[in-house]
PALUM-927519 format. One record per residue: x, y, z of N, C-alpha, C, CB in turn; residue number from 1. Coordinates in nm, 2 decimals, padded with zeros to 4 digits. Each point is the difference from the previous one (the first is absolute). Glycine has a CB too. Layout:
BEGIN
    n_c1    n_c2    n_c3   ca_c1   ca_c2   ca_c3    c_c1    c_c2    c_c3   cb_c1   cb_c2   cb_c3  seq
       X       Y       Z       X       Y       Z       X       Y       Z       X       Y       Z  NUM
...
END
This chain:
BEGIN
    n_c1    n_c2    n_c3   ca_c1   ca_c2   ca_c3    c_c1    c_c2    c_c3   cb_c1   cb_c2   cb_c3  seq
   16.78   03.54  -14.51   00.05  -00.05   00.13   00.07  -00.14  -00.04  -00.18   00.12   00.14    1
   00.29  -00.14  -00.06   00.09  -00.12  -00.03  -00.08  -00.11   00.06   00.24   00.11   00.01    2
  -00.22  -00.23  -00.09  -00.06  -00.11   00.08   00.10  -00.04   00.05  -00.18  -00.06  -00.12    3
   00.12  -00.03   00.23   00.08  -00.06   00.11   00.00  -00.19  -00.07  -00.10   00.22   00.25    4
   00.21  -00.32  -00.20   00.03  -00.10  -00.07   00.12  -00.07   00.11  -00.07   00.11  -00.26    5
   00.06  -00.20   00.34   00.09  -00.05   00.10   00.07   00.14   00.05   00.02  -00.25  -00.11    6
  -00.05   00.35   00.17   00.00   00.08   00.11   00.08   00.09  -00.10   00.00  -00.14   00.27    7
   00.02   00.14  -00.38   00.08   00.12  -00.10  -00.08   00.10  -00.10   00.19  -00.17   00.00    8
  -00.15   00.25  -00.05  -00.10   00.11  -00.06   00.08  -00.05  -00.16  -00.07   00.26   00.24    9
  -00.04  -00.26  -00.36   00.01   00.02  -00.12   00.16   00.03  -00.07  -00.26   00.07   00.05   10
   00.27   00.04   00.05   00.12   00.07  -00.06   00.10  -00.07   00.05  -00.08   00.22  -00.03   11
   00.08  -00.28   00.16   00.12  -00.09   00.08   00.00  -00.14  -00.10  -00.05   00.10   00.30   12
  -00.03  -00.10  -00.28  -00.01  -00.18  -00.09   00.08   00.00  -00.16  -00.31  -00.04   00.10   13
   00.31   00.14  -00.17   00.00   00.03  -00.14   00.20   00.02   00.02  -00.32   00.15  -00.08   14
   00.33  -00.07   00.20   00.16   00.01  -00.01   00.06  -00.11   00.08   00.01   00.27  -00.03   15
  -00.07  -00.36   00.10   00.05  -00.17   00.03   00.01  -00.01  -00.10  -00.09  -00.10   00.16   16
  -00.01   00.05  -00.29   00.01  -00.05  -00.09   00.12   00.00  -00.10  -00.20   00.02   00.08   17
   00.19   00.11  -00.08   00.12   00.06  -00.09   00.12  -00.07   00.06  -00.10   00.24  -00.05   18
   00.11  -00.23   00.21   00.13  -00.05   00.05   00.05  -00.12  -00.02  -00.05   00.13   00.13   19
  -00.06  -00.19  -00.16   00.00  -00.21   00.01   00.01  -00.01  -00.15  -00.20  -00.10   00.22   20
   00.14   00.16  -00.31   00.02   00.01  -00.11   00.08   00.06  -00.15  -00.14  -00.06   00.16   21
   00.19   00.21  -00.14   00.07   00.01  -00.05   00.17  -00.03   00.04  -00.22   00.12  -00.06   22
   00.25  -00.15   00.16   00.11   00.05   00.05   00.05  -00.23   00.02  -00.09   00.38   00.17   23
  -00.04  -00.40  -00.20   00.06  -00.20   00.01  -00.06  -00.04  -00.13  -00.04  -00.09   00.29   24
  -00.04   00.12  -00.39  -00.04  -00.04  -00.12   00.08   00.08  -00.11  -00.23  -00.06   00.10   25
   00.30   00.19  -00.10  -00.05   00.08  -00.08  -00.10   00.07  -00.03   00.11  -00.10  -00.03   26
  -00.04   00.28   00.03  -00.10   00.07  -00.04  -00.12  -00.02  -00.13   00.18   00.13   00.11   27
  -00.09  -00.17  -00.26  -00.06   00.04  -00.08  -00.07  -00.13  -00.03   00.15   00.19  -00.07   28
  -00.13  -00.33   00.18  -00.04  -00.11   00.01  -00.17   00.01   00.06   00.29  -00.08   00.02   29
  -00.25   00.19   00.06  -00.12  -00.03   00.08  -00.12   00.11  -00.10   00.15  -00.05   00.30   30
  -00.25   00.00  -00.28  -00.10   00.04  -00.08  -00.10   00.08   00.11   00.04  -00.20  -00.20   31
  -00.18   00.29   00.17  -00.09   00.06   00.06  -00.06  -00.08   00.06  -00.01   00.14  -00.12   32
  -00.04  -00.23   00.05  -00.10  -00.11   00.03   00.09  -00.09   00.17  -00.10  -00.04  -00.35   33
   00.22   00.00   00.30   00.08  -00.01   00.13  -00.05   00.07   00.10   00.18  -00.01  -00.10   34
  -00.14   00.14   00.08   00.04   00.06   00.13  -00.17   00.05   00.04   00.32   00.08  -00.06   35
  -00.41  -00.06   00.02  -00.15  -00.04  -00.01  -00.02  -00.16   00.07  -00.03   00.15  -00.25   36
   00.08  -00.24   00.23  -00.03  -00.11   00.09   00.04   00.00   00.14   00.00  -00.11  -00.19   37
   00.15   00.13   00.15   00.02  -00.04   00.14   00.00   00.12   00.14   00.15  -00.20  -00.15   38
  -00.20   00.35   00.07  -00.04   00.15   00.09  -00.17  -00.05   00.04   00.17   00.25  -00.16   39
  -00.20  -00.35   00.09  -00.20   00.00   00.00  -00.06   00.13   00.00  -00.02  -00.20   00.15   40
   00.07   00.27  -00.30  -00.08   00.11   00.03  -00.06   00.01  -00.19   00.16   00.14   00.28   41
  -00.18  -00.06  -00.30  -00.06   00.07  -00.12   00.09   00.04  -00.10  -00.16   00.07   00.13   42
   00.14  -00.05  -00.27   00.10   00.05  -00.08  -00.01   00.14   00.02   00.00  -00.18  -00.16   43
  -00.16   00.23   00.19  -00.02   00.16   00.03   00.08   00.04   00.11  -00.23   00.00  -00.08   44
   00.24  -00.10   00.24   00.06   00.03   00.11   00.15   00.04  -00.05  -00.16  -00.16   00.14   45
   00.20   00.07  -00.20   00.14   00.03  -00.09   00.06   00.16  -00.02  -00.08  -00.21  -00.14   46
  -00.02   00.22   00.02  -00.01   00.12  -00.07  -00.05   00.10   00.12  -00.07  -00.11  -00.24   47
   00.01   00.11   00.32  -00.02   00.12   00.02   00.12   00.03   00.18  -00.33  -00.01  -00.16   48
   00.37  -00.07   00.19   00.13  -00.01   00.06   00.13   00.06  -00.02  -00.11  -00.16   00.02   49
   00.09   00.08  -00.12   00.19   00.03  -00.10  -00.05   00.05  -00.11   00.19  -00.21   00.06   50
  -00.26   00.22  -00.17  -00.03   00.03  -00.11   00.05  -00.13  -00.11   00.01   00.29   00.08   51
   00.09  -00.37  -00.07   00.07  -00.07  -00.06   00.06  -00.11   00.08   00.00   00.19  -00.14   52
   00.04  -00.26   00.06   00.13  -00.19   00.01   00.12   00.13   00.07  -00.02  -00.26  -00.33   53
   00.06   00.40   00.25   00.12   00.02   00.01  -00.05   00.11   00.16   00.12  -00.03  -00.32   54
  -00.18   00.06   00.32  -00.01   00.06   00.10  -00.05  -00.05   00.14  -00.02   00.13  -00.18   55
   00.01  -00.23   00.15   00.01  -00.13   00.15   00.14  -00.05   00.01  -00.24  -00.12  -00.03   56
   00.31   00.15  -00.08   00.15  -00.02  -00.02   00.07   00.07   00.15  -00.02   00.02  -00.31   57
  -00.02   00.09   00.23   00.06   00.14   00.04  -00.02   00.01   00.16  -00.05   00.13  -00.25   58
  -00.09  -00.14   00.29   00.01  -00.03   00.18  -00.01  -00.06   00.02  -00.05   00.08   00.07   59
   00.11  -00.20  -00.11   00.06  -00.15   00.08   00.14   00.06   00.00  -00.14  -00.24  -00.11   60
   00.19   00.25   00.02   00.18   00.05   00.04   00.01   00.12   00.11   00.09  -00.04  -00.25   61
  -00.20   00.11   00.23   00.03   00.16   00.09  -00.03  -00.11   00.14  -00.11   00.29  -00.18   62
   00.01  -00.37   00.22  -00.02  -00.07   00.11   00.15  -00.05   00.02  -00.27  -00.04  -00.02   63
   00.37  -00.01  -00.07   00.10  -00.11   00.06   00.05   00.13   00.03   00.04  -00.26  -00.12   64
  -00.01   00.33   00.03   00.13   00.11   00.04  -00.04   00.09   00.14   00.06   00.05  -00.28   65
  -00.15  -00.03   00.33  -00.04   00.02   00.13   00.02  -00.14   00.10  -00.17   00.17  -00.12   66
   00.18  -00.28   00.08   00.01  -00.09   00.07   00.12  -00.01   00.06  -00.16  -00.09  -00.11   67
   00.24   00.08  -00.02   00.19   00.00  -00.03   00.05   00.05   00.11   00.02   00.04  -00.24   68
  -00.06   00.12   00.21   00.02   00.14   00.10   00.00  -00.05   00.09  -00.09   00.17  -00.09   69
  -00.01  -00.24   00.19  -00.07   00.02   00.12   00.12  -00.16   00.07  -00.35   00.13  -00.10   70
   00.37  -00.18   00.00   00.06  -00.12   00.07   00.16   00.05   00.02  -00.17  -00.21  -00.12   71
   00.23   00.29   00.05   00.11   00.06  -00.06   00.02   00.08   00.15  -00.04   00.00  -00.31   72
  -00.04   00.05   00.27   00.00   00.15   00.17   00.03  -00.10   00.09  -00.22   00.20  -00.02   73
   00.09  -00.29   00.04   00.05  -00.06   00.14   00.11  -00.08   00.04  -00.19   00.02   00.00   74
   00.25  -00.03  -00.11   00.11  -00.08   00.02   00.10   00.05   00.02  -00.08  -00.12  -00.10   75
   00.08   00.26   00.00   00.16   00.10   00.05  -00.08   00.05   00.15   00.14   00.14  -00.28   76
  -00.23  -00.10   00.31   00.00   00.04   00.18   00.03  -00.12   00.07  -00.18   00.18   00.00   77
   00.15  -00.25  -00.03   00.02  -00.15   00.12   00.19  -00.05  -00.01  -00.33  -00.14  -00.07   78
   00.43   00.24  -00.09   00.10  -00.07   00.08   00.12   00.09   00.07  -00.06  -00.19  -00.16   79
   00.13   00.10   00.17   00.09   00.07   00.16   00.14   00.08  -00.02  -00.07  -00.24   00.14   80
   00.09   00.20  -00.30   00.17   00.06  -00.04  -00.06   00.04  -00.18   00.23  -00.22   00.20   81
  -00.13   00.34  -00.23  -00.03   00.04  -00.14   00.04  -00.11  -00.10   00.04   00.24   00.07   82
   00.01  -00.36  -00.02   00.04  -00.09  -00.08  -00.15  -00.05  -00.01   00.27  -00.05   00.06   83
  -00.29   00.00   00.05  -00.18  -00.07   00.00  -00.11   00.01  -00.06   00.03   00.00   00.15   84
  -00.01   00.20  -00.11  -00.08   00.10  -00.13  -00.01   00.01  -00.13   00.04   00.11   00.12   85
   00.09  -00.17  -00.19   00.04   00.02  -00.10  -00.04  -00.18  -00.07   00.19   00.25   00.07   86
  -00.19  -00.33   00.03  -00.01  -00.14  -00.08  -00.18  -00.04   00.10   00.37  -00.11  -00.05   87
  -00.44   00.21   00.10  -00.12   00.01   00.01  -00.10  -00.03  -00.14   00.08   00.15   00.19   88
  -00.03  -00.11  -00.28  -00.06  -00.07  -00.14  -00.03  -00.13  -00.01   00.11   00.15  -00.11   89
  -00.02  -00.22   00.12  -00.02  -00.16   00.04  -00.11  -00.05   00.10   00.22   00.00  -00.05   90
  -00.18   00.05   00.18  -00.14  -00.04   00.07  -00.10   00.06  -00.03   00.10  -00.05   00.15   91
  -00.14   00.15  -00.19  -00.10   00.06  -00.05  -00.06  -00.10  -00.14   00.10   00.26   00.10   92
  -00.03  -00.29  -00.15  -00.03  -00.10  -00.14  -00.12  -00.12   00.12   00.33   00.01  -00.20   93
  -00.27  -00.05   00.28   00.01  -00.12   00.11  -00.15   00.05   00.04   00.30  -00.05   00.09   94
  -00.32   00.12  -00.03  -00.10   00.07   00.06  -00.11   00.00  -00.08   00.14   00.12   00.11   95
  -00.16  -00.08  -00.24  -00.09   00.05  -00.11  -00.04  -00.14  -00.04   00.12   00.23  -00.08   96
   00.00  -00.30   00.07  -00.06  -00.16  -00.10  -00.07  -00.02   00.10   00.17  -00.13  -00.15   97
  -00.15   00.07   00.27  -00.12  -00.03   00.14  -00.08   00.08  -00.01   00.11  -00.07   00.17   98
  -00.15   00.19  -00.18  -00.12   00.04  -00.04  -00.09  -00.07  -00.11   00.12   00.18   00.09   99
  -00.09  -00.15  -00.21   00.00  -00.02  -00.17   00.02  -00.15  -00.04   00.11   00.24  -00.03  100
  -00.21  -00.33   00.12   00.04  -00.14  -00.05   00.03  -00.03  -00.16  -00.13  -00.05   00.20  101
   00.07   00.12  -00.31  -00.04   00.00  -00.12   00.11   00.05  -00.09  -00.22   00.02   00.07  102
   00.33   00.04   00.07   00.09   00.05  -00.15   00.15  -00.12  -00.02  -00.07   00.32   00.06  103
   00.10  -00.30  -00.19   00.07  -00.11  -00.05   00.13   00.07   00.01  -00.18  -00.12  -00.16  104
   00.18   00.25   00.09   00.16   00.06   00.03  -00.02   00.16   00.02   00.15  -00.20  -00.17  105
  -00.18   00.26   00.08  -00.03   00.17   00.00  -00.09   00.05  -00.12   00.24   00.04   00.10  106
  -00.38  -00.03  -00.07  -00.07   00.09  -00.11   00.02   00.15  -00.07  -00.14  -00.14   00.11  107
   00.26   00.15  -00.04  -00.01   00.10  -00.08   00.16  -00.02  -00.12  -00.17   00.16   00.23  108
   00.23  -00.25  -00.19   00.06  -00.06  -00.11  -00.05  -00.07  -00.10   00.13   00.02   00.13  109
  -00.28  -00.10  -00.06  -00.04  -00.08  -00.14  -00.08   00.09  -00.05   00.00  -00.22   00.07  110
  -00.02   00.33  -00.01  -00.11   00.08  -00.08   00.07   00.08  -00.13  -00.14   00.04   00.23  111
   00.29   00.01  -00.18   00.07   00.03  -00.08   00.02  -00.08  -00.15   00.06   00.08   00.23  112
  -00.05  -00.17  -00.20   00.02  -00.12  -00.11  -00.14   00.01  -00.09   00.16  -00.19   00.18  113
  -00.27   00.19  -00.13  -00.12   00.00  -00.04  -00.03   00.10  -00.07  -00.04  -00.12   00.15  114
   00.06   00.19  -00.14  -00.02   00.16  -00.03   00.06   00.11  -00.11   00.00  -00.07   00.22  115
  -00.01   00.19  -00.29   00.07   00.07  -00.11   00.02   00.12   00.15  -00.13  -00.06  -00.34  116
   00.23   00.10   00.27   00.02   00.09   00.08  -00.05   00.18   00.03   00.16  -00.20  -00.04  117
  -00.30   00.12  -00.07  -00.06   00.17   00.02  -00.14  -00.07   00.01   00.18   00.22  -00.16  118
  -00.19  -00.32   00.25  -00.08  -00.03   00.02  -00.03   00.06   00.15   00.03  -00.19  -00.19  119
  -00.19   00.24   00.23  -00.03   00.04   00.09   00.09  -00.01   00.14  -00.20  -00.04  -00.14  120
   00.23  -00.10   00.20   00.05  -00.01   00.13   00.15  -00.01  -00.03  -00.21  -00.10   00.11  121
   00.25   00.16  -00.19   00.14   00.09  -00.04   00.07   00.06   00.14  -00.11   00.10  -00.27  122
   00.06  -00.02   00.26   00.03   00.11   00.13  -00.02  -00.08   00.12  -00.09   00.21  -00.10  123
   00.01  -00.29   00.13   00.00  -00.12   00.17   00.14  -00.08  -00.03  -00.32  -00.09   00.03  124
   00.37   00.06  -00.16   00.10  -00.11   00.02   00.15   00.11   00.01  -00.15  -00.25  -00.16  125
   00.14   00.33   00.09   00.10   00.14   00.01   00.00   00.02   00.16  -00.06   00.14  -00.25  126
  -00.05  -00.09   00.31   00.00   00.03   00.17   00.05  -00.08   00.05  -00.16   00.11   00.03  127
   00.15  -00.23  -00.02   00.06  -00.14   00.05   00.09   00.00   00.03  -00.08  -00.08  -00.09  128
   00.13   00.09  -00.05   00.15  -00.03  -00.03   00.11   00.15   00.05  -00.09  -00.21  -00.24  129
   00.03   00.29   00.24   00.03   00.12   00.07   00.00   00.05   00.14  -00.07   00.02  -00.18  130
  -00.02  -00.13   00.27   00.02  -00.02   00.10   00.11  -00.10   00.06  -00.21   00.08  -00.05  131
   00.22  -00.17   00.00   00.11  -00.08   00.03   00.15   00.06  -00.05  -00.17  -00.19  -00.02  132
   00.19   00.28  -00.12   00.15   00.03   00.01  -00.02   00.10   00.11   00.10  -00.04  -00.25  133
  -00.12   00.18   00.28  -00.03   00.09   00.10   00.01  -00.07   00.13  -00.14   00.14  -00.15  134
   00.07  -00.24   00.20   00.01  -00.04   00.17   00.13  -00.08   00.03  -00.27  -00.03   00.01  135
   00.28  -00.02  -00.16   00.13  -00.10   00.05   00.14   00.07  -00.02  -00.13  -00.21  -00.08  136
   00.13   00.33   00.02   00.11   00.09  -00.03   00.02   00.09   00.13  -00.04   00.00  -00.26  137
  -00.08   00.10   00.35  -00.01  -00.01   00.13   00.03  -00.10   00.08  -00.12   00.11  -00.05  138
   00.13  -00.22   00.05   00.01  -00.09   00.16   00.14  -00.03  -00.01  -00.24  -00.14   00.04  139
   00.26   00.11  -00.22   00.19  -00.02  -00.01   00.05   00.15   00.04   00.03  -00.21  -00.24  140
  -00.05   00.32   00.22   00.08   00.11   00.05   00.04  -00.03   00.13  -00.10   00.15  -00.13  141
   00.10  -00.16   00.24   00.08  -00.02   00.16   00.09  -00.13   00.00  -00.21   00.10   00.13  142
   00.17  -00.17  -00.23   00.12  -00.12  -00.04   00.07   00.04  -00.07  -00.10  -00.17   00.01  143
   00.06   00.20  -00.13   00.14   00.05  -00.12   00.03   00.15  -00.03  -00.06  -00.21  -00.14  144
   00.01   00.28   00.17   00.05   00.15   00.02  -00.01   00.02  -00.20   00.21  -00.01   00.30  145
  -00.11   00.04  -00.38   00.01   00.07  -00.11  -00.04  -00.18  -00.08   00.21   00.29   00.06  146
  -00.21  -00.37  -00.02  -00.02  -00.13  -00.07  -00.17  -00.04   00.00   00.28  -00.08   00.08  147
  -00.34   00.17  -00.01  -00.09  -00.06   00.03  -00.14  -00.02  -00.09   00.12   00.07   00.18  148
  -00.05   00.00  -00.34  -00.09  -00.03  -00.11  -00.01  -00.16  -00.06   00.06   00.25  -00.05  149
   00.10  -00.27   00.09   00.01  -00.15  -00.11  -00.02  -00.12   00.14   00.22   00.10  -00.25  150
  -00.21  -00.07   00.34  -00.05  -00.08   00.11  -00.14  -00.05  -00.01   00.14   00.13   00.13  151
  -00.26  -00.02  -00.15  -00.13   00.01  -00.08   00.00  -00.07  -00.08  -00.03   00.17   00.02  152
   00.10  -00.18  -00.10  -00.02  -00.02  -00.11   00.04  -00.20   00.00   00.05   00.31  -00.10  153
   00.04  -00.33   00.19   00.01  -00.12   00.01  -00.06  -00.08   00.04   00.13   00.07  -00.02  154
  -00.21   00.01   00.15  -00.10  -00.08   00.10  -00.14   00.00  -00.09   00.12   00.09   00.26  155
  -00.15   00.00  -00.33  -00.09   00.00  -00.13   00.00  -00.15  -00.05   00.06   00.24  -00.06  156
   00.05  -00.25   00.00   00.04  -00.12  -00.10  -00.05  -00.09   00.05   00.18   00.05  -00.09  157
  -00.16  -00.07   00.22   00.03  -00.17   00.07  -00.09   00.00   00.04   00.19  -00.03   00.09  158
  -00.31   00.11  -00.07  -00.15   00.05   00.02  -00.04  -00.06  -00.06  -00.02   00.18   00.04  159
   00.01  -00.12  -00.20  -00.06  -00.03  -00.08   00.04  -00.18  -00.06  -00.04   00.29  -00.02  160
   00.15  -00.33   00.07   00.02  -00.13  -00.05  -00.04  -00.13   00.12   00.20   00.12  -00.17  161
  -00.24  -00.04   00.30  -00.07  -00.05   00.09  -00.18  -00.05  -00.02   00.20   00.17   00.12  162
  -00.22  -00.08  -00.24  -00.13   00.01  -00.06  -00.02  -00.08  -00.07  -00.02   00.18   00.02  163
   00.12  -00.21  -00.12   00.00  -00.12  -00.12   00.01  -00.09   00.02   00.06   00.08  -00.10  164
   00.02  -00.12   00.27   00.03  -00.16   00.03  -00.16   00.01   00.08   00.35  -00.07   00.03  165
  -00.42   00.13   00.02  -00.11  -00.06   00.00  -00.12  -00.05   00.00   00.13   00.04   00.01  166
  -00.11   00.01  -00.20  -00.05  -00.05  -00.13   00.05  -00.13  -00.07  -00.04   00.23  -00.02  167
   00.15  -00.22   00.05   00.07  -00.11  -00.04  -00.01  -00.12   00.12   00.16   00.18  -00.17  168
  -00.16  -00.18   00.30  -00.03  -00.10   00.12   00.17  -00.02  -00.02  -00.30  -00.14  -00.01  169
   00.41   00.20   00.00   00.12  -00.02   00.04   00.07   00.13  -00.01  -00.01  -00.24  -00.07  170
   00.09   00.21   00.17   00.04  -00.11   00.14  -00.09  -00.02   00.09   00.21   00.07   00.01  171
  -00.20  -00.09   00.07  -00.08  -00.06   00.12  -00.03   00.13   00.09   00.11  -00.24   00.00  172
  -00.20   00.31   00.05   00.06   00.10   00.05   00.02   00.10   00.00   00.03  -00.11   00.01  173
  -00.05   00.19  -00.17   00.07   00.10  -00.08   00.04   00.17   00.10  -00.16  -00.14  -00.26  174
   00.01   00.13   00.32   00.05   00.15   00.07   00.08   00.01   00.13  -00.20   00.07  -00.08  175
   00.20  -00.22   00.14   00.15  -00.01   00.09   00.15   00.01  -00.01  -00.16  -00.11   00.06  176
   00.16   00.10  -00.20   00.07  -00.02  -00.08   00.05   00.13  -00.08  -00.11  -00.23   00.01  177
   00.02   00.30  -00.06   00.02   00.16  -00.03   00.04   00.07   00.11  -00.15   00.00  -00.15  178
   00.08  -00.01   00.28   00.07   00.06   00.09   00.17  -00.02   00.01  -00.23  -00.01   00.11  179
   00.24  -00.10  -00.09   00.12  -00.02   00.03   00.10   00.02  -00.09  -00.09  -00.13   00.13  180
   00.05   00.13  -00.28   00.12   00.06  -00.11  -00.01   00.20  -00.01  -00.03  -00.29  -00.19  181
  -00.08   00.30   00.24  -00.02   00.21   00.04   00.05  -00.02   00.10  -00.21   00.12  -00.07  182
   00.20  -00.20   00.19   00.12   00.06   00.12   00.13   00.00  -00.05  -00.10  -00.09   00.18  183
   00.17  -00.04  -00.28   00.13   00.00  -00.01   00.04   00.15  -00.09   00.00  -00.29   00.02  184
  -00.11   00.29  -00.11   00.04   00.15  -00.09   00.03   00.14   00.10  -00.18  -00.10  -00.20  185
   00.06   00.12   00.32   00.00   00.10   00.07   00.15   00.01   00.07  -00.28  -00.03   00.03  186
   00.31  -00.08  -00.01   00.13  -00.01   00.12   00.08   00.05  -00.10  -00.02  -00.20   00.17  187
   00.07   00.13  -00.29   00.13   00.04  -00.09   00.00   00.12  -00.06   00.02  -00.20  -00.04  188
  -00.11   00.28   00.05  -00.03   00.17  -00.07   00.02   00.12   00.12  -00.22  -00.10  -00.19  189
   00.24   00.02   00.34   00.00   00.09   00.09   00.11   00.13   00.01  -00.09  -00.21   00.11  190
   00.07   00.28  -00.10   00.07   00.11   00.00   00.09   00.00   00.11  -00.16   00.10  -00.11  191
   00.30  -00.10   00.08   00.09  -00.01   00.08   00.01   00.11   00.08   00.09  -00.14  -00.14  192
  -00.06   00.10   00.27   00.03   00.11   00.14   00.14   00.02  -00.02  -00.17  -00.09   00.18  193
   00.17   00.25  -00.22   00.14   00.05   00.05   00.04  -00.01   00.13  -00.02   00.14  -00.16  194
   00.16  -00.14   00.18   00.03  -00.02   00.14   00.07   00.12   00.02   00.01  -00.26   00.03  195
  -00.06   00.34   00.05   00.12   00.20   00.02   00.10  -00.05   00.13  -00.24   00.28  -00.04  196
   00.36  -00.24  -00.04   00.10   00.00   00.05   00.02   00.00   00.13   00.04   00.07  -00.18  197
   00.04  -00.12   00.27  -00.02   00.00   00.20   00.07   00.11   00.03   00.01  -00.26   00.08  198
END
């Protein structure tokens, strides 16, 4: 049976931890004994939870990537034009950090960095990143029609460099700022309206 610890269970406490810790210290920074202090639980609680450091890994990311999702959804239903839909990534970013006080830029890019690539949570950073070309190649189709790969692919970029400025704390602002260079991209890729003859 899980013990209980300021109103959270063993297994909740252990993937905070992970959150506060791998994803703001470094993974290979953060040690057992860590994430044992600040879960207050057992090295056995550990083990018999996740089995492993890598397997608290592994459902800490599957928790963000459920999180991601869930902020992502609500953001393409909440907006009003396929343009909104399509630069919904941004506020979804917006959404998630207010949730996720702890995150600095994206774990599953620093996990990447951290990581071999046949290392266990291989496949979580593949799905990821598989989710984002796929949704964003959908929402650009009703904007760019036959363009709507490299449209993807651009709002991708500016995404992902939305992510680095802030890690880096510049500019001021970074995802107000991404939006607004993915709107200018969305507009200039638009697929021109034929006009049939009167």
């Amino acid at each position: 049976m899980e013990t209980q610890f300021d109103g959270r269970s063993a297994r909740v406490r252990l993937l905070d931890a992970a959150d506060e810790l791998f994803y703001v210290n470094g993974i290979s920074r953060t040690g057992v004994d860590d994430l044992l202090a600040s879960a207050h639980v057992s090295v056995a609680t550990l083990y018999a939870q996740f089995r492993s450091k890598d397997g608290l890994l592994q459902a800490s990311l599957e928790r963000r990537l459920e999180g991601w999702r869930e902020c992502w959804d609500g953001a393409i239903s909440a907006a009003q034009s396929d343009e909104d839909r399509l630069l919904a990534v941004f506020d979804a970013l917006t959404l998630y950090r207010e949730r996720q006080h702890s995150v600095r830029w994206c774990a599953f890019l620093s996990t990447a960095v951290e990581t071999r690539t046949d290392h266990p949570v291989s496949a979580l950073l593949a799905a990821e990143t598989t989710l984002l070309n796929r949704r964003l190649r959908d929402l650009a189709a009703p904007l760019a029609g036959a363009q709507a790969e490299q449209l993807a692919a651009d709002i991708l970029l500016i995404y992902n460099g939305t992510l680095a400025s802030l890690l880096r704390g510049s500019p001021a602002d970074p995802i107000a700022r991404g939006r607004e260079i993915a709107k200018a991209a969305s507009r200039s890729s638009r697929t021109p309206r034929t006009i049939s003859p009167g």
